[in-house]
N, CA, C and O atoms as a CHARMM CRD file, in Angstrom:
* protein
*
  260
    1    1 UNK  N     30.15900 -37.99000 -47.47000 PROA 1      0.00000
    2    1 UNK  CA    29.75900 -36.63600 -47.77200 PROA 1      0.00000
    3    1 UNK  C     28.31300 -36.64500 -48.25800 PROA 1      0.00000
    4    1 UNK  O     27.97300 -37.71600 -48.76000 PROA 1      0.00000
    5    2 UNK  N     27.50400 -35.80700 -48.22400 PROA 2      0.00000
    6    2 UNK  CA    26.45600 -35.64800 -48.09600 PROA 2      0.00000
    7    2 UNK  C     26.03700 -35.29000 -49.93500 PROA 2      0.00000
    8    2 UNK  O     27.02400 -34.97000 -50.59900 PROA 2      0.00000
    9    3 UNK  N     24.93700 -35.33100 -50.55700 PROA 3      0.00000
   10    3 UNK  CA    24.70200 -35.49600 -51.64300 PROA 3      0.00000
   11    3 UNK  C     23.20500 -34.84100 -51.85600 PROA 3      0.00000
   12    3 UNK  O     22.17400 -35.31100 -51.37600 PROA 3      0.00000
   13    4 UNK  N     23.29000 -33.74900 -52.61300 PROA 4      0.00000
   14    4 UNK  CA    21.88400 -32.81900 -52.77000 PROA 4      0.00000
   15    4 UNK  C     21.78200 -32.91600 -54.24700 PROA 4      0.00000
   16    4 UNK  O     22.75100 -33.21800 -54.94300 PROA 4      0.00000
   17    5 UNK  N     20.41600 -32.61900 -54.79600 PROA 5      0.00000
   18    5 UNK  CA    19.91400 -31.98200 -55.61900 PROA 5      0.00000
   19    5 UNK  C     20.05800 -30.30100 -56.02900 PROA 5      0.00000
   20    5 UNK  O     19.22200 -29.44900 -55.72600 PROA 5      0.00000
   21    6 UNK  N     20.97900 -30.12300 -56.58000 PROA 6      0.00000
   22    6 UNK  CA    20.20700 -28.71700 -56.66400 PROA 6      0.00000
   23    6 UNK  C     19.24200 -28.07300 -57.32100 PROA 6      0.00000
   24    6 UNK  O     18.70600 -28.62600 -58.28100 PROA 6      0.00000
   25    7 UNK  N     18.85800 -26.78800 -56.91200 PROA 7      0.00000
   26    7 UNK  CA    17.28800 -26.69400 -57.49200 PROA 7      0.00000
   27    7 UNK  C     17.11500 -25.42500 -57.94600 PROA 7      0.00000
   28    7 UNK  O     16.03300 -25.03500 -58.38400 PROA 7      0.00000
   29    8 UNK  N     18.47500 -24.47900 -57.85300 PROA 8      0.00000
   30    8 UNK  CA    18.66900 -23.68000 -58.80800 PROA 8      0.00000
   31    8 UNK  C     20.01100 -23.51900 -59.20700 PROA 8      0.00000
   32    8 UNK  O     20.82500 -24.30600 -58.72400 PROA 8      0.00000
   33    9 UNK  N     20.43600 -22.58500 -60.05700 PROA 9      0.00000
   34    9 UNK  CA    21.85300 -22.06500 -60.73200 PROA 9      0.00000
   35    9 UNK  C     22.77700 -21.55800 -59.13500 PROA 9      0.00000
   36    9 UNK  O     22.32000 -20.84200 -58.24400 PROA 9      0.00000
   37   10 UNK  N     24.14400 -22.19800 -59.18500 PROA 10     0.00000
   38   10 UNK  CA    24.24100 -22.38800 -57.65100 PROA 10     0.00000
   39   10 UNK  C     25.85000 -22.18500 -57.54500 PROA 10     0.00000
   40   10 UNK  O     26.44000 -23.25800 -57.67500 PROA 10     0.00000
   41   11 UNK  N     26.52000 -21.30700 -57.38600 PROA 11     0.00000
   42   11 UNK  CA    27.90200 -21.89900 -56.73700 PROA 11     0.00000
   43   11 UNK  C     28.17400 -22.64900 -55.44500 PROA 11     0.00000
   44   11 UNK  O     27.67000 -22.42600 -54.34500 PROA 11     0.00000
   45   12 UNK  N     28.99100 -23.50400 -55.75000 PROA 12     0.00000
   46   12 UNK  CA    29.14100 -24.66800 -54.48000 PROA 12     0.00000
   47   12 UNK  C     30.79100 -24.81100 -54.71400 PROA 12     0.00000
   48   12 UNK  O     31.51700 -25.29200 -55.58300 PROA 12     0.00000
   49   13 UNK  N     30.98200 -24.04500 -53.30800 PROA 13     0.00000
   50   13 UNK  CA    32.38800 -24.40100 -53.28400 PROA 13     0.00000
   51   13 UNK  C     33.26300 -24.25900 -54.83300 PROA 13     0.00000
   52   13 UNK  O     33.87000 -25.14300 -55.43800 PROA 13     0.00000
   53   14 UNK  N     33.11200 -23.15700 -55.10900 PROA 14     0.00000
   54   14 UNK  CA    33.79800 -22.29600 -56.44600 PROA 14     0.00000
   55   14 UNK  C     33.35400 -22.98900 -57.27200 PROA 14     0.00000
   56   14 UNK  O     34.22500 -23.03500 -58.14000 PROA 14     0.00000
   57   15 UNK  N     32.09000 -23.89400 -57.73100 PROA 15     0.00000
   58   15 UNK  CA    32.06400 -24.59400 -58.75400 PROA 15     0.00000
   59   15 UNK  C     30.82200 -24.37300 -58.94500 PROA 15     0.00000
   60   15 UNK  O     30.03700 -24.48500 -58.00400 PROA 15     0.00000
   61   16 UNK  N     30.28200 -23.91500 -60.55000 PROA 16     0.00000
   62   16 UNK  CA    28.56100 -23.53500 -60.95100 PROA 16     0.00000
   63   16 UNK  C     28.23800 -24.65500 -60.89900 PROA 16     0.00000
   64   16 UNK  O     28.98900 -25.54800 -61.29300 PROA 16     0.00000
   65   17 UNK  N     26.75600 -24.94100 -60.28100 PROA 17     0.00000
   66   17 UNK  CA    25.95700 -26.18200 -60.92000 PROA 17     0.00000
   67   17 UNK  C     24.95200 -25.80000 -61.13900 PROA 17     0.00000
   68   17 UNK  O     24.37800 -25.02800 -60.37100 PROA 17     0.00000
   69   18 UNK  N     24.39900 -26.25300 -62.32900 PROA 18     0.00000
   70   18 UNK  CA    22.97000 -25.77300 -62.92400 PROA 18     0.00000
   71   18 UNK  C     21.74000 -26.68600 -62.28800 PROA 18     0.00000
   72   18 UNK  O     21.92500 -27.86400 -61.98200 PROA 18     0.00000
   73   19 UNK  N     20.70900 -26.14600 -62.15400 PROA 19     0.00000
   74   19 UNK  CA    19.55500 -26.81600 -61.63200 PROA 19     0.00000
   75   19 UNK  C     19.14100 -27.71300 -62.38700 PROA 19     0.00000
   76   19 UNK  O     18.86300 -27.74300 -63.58600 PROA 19     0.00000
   77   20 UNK  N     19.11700 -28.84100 -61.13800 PROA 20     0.00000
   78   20 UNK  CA    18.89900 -30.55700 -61.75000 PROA 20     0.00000
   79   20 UNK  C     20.41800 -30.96100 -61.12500 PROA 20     0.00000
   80   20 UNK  O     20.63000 -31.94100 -60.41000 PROA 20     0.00000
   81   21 UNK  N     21.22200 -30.16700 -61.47800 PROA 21     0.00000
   82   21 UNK  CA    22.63600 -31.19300 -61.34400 PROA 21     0.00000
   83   21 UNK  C     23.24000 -32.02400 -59.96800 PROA 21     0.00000
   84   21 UNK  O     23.77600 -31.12900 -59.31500 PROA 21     0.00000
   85   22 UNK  N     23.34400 -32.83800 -59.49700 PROA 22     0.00000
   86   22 UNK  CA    23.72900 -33.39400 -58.31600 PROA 22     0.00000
   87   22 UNK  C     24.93500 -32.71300 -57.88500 PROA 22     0.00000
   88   22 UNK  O     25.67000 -32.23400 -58.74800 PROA 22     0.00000
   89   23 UNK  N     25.29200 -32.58800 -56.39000 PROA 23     0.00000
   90   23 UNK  CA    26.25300 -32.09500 -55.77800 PROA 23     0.00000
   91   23 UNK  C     26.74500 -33.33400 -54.59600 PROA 23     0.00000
   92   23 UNK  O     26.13100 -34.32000 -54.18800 PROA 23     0.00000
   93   24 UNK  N     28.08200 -32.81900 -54.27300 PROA 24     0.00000
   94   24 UNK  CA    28.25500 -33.37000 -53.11900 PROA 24     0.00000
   95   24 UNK  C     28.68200 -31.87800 -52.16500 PROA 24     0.00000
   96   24 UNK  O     29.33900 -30.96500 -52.66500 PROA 24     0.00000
   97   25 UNK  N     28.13600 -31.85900 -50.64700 PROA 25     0.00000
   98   25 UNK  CA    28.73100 -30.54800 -50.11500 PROA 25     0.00000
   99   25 UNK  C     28.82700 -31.14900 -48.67200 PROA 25     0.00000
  100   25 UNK  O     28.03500 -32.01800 -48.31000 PROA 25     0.00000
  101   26 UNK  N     29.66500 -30.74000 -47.97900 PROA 26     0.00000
  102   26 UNK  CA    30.29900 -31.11300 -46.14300 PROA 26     0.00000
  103   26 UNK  C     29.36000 -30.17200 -45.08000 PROA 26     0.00000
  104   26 UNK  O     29.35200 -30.32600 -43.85900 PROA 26     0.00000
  105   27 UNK  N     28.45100 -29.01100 -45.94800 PROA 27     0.00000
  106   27 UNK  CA    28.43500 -28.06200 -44.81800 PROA 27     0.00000
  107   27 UNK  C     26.42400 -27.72100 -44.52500 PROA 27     0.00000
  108   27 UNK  O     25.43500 -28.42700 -44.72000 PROA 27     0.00000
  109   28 UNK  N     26.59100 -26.45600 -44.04600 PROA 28     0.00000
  110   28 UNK  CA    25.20300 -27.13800 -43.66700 PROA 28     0.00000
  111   28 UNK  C     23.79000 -26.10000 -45.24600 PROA 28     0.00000
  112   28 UNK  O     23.74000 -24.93600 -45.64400 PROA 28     0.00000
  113   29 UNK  N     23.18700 -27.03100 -45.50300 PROA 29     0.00000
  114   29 UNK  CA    22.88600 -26.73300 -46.94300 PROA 29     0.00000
  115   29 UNK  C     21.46500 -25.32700 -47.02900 PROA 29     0.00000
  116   29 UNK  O     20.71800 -24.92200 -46.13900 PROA 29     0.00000
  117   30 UNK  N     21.57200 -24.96100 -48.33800 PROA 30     0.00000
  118   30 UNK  CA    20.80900 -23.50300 -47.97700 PROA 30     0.00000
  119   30 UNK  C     19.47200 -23.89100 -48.64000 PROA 30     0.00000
  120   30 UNK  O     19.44200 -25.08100 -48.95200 PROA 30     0.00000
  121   31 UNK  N     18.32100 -23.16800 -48.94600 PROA 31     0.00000
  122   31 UNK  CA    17.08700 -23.51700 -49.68700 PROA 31     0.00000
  123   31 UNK  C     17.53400 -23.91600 -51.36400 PROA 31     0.00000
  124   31 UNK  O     16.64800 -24.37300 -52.08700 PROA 31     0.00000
  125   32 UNK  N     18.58100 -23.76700 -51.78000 PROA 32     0.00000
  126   32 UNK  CA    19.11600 -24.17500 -53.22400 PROA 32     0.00000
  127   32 UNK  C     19.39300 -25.58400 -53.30100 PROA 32     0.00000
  128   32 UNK  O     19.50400 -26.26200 -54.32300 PROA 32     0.00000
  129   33 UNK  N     19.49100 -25.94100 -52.11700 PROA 33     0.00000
  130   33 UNK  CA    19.83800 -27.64300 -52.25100 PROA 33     0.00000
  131   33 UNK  C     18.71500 -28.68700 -51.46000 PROA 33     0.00000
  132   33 UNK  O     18.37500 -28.68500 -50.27700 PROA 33     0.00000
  133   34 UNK  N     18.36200 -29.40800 -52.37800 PROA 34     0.00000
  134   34 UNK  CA    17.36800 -30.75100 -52.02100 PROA 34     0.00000
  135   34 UNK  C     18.21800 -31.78300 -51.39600 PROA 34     0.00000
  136   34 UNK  O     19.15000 -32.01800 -52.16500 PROA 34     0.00000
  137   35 UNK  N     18.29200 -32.52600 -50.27900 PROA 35     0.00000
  138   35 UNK  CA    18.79400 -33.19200 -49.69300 PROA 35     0.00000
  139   35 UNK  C     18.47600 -34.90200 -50.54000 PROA 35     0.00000
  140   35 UNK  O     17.29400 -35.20600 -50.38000 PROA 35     0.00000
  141   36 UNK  N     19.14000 -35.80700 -51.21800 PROA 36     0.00000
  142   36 UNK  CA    18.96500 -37.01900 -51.63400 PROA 36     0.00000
  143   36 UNK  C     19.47100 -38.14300 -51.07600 PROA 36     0.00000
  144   36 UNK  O     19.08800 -39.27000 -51.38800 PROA 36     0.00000
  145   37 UNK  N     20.57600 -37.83800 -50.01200 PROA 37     0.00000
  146   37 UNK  CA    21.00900 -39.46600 -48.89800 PROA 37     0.00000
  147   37 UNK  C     20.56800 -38.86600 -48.01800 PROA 37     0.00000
  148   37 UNK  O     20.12600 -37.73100 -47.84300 PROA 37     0.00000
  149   38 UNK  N     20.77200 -40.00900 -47.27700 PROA 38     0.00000
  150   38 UNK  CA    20.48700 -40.22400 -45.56600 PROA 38     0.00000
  151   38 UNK  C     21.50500 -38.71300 -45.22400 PROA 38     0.00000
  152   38 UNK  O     20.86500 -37.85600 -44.61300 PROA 38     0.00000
  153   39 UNK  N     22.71700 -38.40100 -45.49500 PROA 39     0.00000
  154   39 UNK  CA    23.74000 -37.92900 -44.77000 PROA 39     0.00000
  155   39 UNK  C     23.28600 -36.33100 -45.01200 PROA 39     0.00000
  156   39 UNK  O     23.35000 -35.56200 -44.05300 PROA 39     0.00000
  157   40 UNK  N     22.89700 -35.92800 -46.11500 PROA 40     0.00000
  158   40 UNK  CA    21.78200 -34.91800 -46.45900 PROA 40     0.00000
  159   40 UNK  C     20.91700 -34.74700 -45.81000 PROA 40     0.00000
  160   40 UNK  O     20.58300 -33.56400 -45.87200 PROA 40     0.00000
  161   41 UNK  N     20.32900 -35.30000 -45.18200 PROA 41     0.00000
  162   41 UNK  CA    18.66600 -35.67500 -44.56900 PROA 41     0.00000
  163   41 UNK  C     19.15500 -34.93900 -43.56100 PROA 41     0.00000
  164   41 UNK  O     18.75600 -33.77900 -43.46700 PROA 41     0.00000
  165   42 UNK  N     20.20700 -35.50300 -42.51100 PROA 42     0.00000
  166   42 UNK  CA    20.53200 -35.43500 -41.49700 PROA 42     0.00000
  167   42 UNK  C     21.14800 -33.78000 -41.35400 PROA 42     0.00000
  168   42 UNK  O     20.87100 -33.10200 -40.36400 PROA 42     0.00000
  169   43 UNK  N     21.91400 -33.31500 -42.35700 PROA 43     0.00000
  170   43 UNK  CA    22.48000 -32.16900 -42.60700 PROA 43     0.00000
  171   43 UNK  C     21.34500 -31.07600 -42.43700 PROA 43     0.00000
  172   43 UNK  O     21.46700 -30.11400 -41.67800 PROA 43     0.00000
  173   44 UNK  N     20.15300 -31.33800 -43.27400 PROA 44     0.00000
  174   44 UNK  CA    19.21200 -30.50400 -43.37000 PROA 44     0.00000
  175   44 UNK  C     18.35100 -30.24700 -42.39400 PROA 44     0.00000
  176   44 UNK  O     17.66300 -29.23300 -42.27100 PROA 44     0.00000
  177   45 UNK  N     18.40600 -31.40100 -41.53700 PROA 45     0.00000
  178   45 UNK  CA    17.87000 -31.02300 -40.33400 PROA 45     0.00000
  179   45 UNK  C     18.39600 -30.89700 -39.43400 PROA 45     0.00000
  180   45 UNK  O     17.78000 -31.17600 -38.40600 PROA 45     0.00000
  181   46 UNK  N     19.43000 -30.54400 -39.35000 PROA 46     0.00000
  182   46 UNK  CA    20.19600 -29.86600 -38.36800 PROA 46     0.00000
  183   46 UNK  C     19.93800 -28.65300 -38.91700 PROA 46     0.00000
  184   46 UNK  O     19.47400 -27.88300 -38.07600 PROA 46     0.00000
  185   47 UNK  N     20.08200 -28.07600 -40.23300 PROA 47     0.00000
  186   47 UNK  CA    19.99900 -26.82700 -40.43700 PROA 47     0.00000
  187   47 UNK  C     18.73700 -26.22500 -39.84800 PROA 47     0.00000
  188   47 UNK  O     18.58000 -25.18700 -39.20400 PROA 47     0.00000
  189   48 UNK  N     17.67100 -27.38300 -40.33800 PROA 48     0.00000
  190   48 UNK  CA    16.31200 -26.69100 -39.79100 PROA 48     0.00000
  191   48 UNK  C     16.25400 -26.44600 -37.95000 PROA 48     0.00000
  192   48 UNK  O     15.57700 -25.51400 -37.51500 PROA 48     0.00000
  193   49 UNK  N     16.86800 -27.18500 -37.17700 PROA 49     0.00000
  194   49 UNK  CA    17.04100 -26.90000 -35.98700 PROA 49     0.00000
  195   49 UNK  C     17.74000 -26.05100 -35.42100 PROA 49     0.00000
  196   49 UNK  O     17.54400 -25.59000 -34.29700 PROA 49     0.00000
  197   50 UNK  N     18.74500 -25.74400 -36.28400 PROA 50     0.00000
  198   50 UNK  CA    19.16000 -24.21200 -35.80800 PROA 50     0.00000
  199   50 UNK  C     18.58600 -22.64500 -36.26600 PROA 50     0.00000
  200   50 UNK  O     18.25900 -21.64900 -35.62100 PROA 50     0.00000
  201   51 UNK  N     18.63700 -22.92300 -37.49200 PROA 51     0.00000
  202   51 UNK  CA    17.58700 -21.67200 -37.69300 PROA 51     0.00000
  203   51 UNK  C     16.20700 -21.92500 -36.86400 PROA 51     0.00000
  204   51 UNK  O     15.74000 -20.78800 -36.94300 PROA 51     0.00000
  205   52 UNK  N     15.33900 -22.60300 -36.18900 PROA 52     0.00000
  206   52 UNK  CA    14.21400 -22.38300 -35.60000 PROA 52     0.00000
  207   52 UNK  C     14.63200 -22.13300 -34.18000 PROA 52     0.00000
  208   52 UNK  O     13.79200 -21.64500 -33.42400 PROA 52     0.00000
  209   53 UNK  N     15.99900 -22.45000 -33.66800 PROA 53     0.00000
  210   53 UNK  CA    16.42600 -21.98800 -32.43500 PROA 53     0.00000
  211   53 UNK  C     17.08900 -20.62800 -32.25600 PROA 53     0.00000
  212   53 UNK  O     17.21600 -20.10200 -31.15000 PROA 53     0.00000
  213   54 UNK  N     17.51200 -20.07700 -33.41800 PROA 54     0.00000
  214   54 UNK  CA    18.01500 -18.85900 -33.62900 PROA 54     0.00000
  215   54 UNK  C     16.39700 -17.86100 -33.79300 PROA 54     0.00000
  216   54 UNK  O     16.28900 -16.77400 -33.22600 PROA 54     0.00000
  217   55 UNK  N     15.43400 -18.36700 -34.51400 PROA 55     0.00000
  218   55 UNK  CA    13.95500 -17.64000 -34.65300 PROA 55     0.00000
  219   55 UNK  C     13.42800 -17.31500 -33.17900 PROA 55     0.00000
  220   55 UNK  O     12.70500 -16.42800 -32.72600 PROA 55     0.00000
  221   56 UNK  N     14.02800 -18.29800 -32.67900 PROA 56     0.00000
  222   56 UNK  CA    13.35900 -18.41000 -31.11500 PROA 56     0.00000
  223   56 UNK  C     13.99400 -17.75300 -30.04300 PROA 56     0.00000
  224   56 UNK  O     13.37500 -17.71100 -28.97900 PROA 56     0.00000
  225   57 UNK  N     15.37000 -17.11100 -30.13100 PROA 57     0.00000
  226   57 UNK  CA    16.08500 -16.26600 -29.30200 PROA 57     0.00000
  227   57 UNK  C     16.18200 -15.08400 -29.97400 PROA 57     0.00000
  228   57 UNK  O     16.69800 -14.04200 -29.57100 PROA 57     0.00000
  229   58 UNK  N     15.60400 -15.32500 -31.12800 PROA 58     0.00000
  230   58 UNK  CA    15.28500 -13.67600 -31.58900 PROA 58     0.00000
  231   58 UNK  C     14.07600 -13.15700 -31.15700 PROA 58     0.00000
  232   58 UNK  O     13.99200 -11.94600 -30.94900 PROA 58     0.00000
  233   59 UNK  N     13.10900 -13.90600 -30.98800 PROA 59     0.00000
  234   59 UNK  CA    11.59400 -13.59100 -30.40400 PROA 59     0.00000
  235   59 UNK  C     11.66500 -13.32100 -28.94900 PROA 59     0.00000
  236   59 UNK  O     10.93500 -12.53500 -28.34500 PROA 59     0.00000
  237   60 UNK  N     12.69300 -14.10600 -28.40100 PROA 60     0.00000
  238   60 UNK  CA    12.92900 -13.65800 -27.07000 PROA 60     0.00000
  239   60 UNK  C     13.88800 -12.86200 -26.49600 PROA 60     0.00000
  240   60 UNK  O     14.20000 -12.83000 -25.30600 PROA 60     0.00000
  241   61 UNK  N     14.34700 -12.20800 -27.42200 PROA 61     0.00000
  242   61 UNK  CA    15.57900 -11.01500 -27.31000 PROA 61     0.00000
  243   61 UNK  C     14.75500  -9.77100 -26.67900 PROA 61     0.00000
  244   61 UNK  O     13.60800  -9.34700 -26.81700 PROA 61     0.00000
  245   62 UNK  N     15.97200  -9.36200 -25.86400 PROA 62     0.00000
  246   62 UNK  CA    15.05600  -8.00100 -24.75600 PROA 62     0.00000
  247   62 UNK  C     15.52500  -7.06400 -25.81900 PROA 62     0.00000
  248   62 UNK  O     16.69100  -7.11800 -26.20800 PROA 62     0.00000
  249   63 UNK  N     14.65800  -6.19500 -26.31500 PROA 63     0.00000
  250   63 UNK  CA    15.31300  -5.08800 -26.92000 PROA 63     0.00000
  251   63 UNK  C     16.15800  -4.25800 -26.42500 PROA 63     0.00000
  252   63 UNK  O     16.00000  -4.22700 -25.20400 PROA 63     0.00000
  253   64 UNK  N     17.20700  -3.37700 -26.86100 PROA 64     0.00000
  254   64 UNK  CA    18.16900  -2.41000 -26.55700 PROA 64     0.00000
  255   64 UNK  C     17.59100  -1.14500 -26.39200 PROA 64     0.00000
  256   64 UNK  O     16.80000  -0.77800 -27.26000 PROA 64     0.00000
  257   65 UNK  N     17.97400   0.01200 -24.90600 PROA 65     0.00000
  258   65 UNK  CA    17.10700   0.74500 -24.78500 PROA 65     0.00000
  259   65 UNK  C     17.78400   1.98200 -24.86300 PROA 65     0.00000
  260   65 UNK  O     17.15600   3.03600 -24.77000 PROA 65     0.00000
């Protein structure tokens, strides 16, 4: 499981963690969490590859007329 930093006041999976506190989370992580293993790393950039592929079929979306 993947292992972040968090970097603000955060629910994770019904549980508060205060900023600074380490997490473990399975899913794909939001700007509240700093990525600290490899398995993180990997998580986060997947995230970043889908949101820039979702930016990119929004730029190329035909508008509705």
């Amino acid at each position: 499981m993947a292992r972040y930093k968090v970097l603000e006041r955060s629910c994770i999976d019904g549980i508060i963690f205060e900023e600074g506190e380490e997490c473990d989370y399975d899913g794909l992580p939001s700007a509240n969490l700093e990525p600290i293993d490899a398995d993180a790393k990997k998580a986060a950039k997947t995230k970043q590859d889908l949101d820039a592929a979702a930016d990119l079929a929004a730029a190329n979306a035909t508008p509705a007329v």
